[in-house]
N, C-alpha and C positions, 0 to 999 in steps of 0.2 A: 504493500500500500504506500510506501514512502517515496518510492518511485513514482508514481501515480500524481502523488499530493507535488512532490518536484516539479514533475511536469507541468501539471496546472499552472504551479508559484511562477516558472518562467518566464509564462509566455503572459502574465500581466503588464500592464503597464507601469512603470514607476517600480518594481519591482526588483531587485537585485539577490540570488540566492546566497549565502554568506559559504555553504556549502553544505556538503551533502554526505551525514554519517554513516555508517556500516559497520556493521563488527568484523565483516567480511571486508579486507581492504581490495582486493579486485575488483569486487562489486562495485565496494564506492567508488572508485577511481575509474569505470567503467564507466557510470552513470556520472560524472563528476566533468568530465571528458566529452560526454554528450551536449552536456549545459552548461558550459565552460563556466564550472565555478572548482574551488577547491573540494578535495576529500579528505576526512578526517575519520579514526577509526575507536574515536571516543568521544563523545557527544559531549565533554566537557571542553574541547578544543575551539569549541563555538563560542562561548564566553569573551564577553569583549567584543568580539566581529561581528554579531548578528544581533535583531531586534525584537525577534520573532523565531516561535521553534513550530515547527510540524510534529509532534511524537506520535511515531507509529511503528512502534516497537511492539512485542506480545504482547499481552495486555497485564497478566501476571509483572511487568515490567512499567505501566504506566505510571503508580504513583510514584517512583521512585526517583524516575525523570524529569517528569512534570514539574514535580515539587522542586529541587533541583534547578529547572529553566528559571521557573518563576523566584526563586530566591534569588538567582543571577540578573532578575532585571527583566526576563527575556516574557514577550506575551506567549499563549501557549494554546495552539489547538491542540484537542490529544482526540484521536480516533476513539468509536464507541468499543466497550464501554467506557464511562472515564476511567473509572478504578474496578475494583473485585469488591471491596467492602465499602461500606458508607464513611467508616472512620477517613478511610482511604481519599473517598469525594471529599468529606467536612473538608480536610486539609486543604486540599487543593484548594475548595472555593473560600477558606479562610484568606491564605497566602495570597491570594490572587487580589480579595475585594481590600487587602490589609499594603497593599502595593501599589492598587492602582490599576491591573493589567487586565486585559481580556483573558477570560478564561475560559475558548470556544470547546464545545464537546463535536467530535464527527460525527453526527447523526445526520447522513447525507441525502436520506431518502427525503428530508423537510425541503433538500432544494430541488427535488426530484418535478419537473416541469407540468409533468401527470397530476402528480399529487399536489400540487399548487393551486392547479386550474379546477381539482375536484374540491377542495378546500375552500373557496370561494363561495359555490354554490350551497354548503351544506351548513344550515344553524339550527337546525334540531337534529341530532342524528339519534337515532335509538337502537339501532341495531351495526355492526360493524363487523364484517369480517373478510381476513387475512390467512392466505394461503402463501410460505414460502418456503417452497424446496430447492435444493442446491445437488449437485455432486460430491463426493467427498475432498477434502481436502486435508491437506496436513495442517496448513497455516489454520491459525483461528483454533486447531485442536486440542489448546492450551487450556483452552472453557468447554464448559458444554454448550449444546445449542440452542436453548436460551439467547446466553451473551454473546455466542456468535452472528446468529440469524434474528431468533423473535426478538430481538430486544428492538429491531427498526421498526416492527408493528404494534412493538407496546409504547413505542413512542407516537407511531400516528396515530394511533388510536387514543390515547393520551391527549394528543393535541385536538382530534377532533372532539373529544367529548368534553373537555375542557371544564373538570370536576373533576373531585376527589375519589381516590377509589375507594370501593362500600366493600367489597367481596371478593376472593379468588379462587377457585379452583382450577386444579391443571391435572394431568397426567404426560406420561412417556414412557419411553423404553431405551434401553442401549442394544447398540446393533452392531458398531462399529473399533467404539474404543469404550474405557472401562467408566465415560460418564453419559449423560444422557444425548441420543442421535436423534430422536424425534419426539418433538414436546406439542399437546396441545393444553392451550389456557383458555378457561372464560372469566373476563374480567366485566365487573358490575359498577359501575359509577354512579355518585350519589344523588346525579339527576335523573338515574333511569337508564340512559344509555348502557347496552352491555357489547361486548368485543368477544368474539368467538376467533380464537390466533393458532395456527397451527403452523409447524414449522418441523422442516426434514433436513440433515444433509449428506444424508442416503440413496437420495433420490438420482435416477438415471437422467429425469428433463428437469432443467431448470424452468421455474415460477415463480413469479413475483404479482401476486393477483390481492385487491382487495375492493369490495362488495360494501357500499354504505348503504345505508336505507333511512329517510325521515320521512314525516305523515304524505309527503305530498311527491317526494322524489326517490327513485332508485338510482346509484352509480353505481356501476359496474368500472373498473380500472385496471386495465395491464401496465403495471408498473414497467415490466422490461420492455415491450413493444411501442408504450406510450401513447396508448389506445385512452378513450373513455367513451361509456355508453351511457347515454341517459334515456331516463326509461319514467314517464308522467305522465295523470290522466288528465284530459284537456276537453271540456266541452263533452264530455260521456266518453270518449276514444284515447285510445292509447296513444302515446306519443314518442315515437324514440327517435334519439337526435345521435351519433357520432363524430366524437372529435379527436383528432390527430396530434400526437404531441413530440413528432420524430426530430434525432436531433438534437434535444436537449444535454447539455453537460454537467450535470449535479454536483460534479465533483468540484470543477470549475469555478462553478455559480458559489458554493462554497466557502471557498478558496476567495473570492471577492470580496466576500462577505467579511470575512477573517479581516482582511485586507482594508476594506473601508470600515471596519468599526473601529480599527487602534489610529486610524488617520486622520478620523472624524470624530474620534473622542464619544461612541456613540453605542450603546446596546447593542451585544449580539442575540441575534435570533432565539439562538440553540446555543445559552450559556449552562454555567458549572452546576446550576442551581437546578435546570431540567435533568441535565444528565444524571443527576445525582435521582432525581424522582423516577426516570426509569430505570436505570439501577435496582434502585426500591423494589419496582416492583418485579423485574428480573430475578432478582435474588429471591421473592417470596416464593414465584411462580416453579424454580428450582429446589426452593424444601420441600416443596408440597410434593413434587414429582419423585424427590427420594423417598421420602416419608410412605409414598402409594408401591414404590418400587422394596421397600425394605418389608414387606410384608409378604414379599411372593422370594426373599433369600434366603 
């Protein structure tokens, strides 16, 4: 991912990389070489030189970083999730508002151009769900899938119901490594609203689908194709409308955001203070799923 988040940083404008860490020094100086900036093969080498850190390191490795950047001055997006435990977040989002500095969480699906334009349309939603399967991968197999995968649909879901959560139940199973491969949750909010979230990363076809519904409107949304169907009765008759949202760069858009709130002195979107709320409920929705799984060891 750090690669990825490089990329984007470059090609802004006003933008300068200070360079580009790896534990791997071929790596960095591969990619370092690509976007002519320097490579360093200790993220403390940045200190001084730079203004701004990207960390997208494990995630078992976030707070350690982060905290780290942010005591050196530096603002700090950290890839989701932000931390592994809440103590882990507090920190972060103490040092951060105790400095002054932006402390952006990667919850990249918020800038996701789909989900933007479905976001708009929805102020009552009451029902919410989220389908997301992957292939397997090493990266990310540091967590289970939870913090790997659902935690981006416990965040939109999150932002669309935009209330406290009342309820959680979840289940899962291990398939692949010795913590959970596929998890479903249903999360209850204190308006009513509830989110039915289920997530794989077992699966052979990649998905990224989520289905909203309030009293008068259906969405239907392919996050990865960047599709949206709307589905409303008009006059007695159905109505369905499609729109196209190809092309979009979330990572990017992101990465701007990052970029115009430390320049602009300015609120970001998706700060330490959300991530730390999906977390929350990340974290719950994985006791529960050991808790259902320690009864059948």
């Amino acid at each position: 991912m750090g690669r990825y988040h490089a990329q984007k940083l470059a090609r802004l404008a006003g933008v300068q990389l200070a360079g580009i860490v790896d534990a791997d020094p071929a790596r960095a100086a591969c990619l370092a070489e690509k976007l002519n900036c320097p490579a360093f093969g200790d993220y403390r080498e940045i200190f001084g030189k730079a203004e701004a850190a990207v960390v997208a390191v494990p995630t078992d490795r976030h707070h350690a970083v982060a905290l780290d950047c942010l005591r050196h001055g530096l603002h700090a997006l950290v890839e989701k999730p932000i931390a592994t435990t809440l103590a882990e977040a507090d920190s972060l989002i103490g040092e951060a508002a105790k400095r002054g500095l932006v402390l952006q969480c990667g919850h990249v699906e918020r800038y996701n151009k789909t989900f933007r334009a479905l976001a708009t349309r929805m102020d009552r939603p009451v029902f919410v769900e989220a389908e997301r399967l992957a292939g397997f991968k090493q990266r990310g197999a540091e967590v289970d899938v939870v913090l790997d995968l659902m935690i981006h649909d416990l965040d939109l879901a999150a932002a669309l119901a935009r209330a406290p959560v009342e309820r959680v139940s979840a289940c899962g199973f291990r398939v692949l490594t010795r913590d959970i491969d596929i998890a479903n949750a249903r999360i209850e909010f204190a308006n009513g609203c509830v989110a039915n979230l289920s997530a794989s990363r077992v699966s052979q076809t990649a998905v990224r689908k989520l289905r909203v519904f309030q009293p008068d409107l259906y969405v239907s949304a392919d996050l990865q194709a960047g599709r949206l169907r709307y589905v409303r009765q008009a006059g007695g008759a159905i109505e369905e409308n499609e729109e196209a949202y190809e092309g979009g760069d979330a990572l990017a858009a992101q990465a701007e955001a990052f970029v115009s709130s430390i320049r602009n002195k300015t609120p970001v979107e998706v700060d330490g203070d959300q991530g730390r709320r999906v977390l929350e409920l990340a974290i719950e929705v994985g006791r529960l799923v050991r808790e259902r799984l320690s009864r059948f060891e």
